[in-house]
N, C-alpha and C positions, 0 to 999 in steps of 0.2 A: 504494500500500500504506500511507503515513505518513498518509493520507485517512482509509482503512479503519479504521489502530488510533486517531486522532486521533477519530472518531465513536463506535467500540464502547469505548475508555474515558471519554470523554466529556471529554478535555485535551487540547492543542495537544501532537503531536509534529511536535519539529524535527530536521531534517536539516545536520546541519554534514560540509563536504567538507573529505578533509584529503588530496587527489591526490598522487601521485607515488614514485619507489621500488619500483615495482611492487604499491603498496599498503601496503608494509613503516612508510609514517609515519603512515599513520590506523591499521593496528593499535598500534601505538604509545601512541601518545594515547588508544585503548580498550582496551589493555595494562592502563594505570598509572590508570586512571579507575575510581573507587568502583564496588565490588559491591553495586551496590543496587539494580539493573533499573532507573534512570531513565539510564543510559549504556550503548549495545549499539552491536555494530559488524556493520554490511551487510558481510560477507565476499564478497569475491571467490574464483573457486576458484581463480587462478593463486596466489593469496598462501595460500593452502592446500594444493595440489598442487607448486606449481614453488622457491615461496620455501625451503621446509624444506632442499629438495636444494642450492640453490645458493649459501644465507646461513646457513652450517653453522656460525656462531656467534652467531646468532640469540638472544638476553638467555633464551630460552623457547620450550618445545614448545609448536607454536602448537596443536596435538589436543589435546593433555594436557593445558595448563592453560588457554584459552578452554573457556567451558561452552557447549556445545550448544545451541539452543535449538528451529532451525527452518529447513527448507528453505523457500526461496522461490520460484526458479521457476529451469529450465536454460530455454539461450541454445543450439540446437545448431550447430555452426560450418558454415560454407557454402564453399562450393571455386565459383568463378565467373569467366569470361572475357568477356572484350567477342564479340558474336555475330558481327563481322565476321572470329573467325579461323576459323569453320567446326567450331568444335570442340563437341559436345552431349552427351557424357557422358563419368563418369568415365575411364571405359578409353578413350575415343577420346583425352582426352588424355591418359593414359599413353604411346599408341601417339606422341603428336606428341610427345614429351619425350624418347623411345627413342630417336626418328628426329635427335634433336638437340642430343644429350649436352652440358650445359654450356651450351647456349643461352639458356635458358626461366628468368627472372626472376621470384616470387612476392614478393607483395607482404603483409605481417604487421602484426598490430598490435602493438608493444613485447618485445623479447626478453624471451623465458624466457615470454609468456603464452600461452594457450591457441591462437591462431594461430596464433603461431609453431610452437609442440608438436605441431599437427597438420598442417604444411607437412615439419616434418621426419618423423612418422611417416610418413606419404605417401611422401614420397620413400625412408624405408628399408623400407616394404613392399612397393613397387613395385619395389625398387630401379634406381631414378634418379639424374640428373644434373640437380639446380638450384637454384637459388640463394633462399636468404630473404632477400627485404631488407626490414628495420625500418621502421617510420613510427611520430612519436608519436601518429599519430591516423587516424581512416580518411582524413577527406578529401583528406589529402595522398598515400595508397594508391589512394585511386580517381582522384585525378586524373593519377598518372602512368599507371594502366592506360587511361583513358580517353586519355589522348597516346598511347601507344603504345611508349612506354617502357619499362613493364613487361607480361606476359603475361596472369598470374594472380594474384587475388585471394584470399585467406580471410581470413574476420572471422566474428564469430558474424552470424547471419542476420538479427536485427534491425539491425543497420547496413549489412549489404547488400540490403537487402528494397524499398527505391525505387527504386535503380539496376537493382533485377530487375523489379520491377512495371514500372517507366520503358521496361522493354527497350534499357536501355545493356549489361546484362551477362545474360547469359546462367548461369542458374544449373543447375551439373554435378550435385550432389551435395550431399546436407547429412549432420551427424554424429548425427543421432539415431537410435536403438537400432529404431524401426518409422519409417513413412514419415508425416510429419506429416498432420494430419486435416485440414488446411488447403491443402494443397501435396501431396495425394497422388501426384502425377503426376510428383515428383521422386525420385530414389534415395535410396535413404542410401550414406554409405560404404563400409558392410560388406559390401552388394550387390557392390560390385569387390572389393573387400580385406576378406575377413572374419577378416582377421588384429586389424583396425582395431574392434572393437565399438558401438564410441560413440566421439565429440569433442563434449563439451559445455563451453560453458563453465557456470557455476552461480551463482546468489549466496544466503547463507545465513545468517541472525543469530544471532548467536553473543554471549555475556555476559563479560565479564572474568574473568582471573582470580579466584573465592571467590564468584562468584555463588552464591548461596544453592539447593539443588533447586528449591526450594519455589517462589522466586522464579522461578528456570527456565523449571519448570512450567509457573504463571499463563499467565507469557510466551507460551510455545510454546501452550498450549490457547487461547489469543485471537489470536496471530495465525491458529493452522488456519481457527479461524471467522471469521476474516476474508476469508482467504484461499478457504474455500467459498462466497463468494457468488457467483452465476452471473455477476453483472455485472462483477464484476471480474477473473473468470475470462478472461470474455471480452476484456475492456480486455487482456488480455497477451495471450492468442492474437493477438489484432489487430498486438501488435508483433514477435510469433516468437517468445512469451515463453509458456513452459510451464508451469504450477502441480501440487506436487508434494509434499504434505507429508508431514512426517516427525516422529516425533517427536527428543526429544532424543538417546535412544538411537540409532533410526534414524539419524539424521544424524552423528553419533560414526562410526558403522559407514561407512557412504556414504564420509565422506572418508577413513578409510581407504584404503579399496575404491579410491578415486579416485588416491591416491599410489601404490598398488600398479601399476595402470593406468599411469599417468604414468611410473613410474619409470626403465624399462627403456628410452624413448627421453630423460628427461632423461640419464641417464647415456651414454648412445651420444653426446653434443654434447659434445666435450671444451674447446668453445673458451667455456663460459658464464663468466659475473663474478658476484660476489655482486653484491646488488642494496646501493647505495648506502644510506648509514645515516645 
């Protein structure tokens, strides 16, 4: 995508990473950075869905004062087992999690983020008996599932997508709202649980607090036509990455929508932590 606007404005965009906190210190650093659309921050949707609820003293409403600018593309989350346990779709492993209350280990990417959120929806739609356990990263989730240590995997589908293609994991279920155009032949999760509508994760550019509309705007109408070029369309389907634009408005509303969603199993987790500051 920094390809895309780096050619259609004709200047080098750069990407500075500013990891960890659940995302809470790169919005930070694009908090307190000039409103002048030459500093935007690639939002995550757990630092938009999960952060509000759990770092309720947060300097700022991250809705209300980030500007809108633009969806970029959801991530829908994948539920996957090693194929040696016989298990092939969603409700078959319900039926093996019943039969074994307290057993059945899942393995997440970082408290309070989108995997974990829908490990724990799962388990209180179905209502189940198992356990989430943390990793700062996938590799170390795939490789205890791959030992045999752990059961069950979720991550959003582009980081389980070679261990699936590979046929090390068997993949149950994903969280998108229809059945991908790519991967038809797998469910979504509301197929079992249509309590569950969607598990995406998302990412979305958003401007600093006082961005200007105007500036917004520009913004968001060059990344959409960026964003519609078939080629590049495709370059993210190919990674399990969805294109979906919005405008500023649109996207305003969206995360809403999205914390609405979220909110009722963040609050069922009574044991979360704000996220580090």
């Amino acid at each position: 995508m920094a390809e895309g606007l780096s050619r259609h404005w004709g200047q080098q965009v750069f990407v500075t990473n500013h990891p960890g906190a659940a995302g809470s210190i790169g919005m930070k650093v694009a908090g307190f950075s000039p409103p002048d659309g030459y500093t935007l921050l690639f939002a995550l949707s757990s630092s938009f869905v999960a952060l509000p609820e759990i770092a309720k003293d947060y300097p700022y409403d991250l809705v209300r004062d980030f500007v809108s600018i633009g969806f970029v593309c959801e991530q829908p989350m994948a539920v996957a087992m090693p194929p040696s346990l016989g298990v092939n779709t969603l409700g078959e492993l319900i039926d093996h999690v019943k039969k074994r209350p307290g057993e059945i280990n899942v393995a997440v990417l970082s408290r309070g983020g989108i995997p974990h959120l829908t490990s724990e929806w799962i388990k209180l739609a179905a209502g189940l008996e198992w356990t989430s356990i943390n990793y700062p990263g996938t590799p170390a989730g795939l490789s205890d599932v791959m030992g045999g240590r752990v059961q069950v995997i979720m991550d959003g589908l582009p980081s389980l997508a070679g261990a699936v293609n590979g046929g090390q994991l068997k993949l149950l279920a994903v969280g998108a709202e229809k059945r991908l155009p790519n991967r038809p032949e797998t469910p979504t999760i509301a197929e079992t649980l249509p309590r569950i509508p969607r598990a995406l994760g998302w990412f979305a550019l958003m401007g600093p607090p006082g961005t200007p509309e105007p500036v917004a705007k520009k913004i968001s109408d060059d990344l959409r036509a960026v964003l519609n070029e078939p080629a590049l369309k495709k370059r993210f389907e190919d990674i399990a990455s969805y294109i979906n634009p919005m405008s500023p408005k649109e996207l305003q509303d969206y995360i809403r929508t999205e914390q609405s969603l979220w909110k009722p199993v963040i609050e069922q987790i009574a044991t979360f932590k704000a996220a580090p500051k």
